[in-house]
N, C-alpha and C positions, 0 to 999 in steps of 0.2 A: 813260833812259826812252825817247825819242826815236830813240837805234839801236837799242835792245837789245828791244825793246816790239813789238807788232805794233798797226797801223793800222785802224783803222776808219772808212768814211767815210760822215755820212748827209747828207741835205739842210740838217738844222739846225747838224751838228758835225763836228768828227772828234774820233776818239779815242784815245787811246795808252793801252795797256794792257800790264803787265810784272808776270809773277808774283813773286811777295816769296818768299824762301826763309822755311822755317818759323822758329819758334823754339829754344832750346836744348830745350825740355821738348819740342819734338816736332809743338807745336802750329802750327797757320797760324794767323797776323793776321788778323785782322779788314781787309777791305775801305778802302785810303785813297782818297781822292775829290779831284782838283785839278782847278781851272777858270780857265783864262786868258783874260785878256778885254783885248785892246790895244786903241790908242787909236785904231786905225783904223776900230772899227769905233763912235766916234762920242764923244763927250762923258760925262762919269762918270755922269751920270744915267741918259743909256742904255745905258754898262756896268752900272751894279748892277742895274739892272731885268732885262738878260740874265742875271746870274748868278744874281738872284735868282729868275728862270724856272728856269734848269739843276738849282741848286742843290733848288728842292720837286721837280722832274721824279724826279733823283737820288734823293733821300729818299723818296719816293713808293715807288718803285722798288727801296733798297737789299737788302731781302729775296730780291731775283730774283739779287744776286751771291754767287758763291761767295768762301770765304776766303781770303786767299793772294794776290790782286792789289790792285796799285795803279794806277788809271785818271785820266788826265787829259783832259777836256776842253776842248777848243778851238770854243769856239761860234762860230756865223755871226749876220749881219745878221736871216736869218731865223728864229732863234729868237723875237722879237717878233712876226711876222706868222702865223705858224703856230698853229694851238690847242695846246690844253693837250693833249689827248687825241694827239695825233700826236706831242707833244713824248716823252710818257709809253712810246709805244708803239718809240721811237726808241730811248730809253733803254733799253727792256727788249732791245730785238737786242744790244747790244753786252754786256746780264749774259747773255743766252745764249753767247754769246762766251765767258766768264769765268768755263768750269763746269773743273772738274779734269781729269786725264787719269784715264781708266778702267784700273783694272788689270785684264789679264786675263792 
């Protein structure tokens, strides 16, 4: 995920994003969603509170990703200090990221 992936970086996160090859029938996956939250950035209570920021931002948001990748989140300190609306609007850059390639 991590070399193979391409990066994105905002003020609240970065994020690693890697398309999933489809299925046998043809089909793309559904959108996987990973959130890693180390201990540096404070005590468990202030880890689940940040993931549980990312985590509704993401799901707020899951509609705006196309099929086919798998995206991990790596959040910052300032996902707590930031509103919800900028958290929201953070997220949607990186599903515009995560549209298919066009055939033409």
């Amino acid at each position: 995920m991590y070399d193979e992936g391409t990066r994105m970086t905002s003020p609240s996160f970065a994020a690693f994003m890697l398309r999933t090859p489809p299925a046998e029938d043809g089909l793309a996956p559904s959108p996987h969603f990973g959130f890693t939250t180390p201990r540096a950035l404070g005590k468990a209570v202030v880890r689940n509170r940040i993931r549980r920021r990312m985590r509704e931002a993401v799901r707020v948001e899951q509609h705006r990703f196309a099929p086919g990748f798998s995206i991990v989140f790596n959040p910052r300190r300032t996902v707590l200090a930031v509103d919800f609306e900028t958290l929201r609007r953070e997220v949607a850059k990186v599903a515009a990221r995560c549209q298919p390639p066009t055939r033409g």
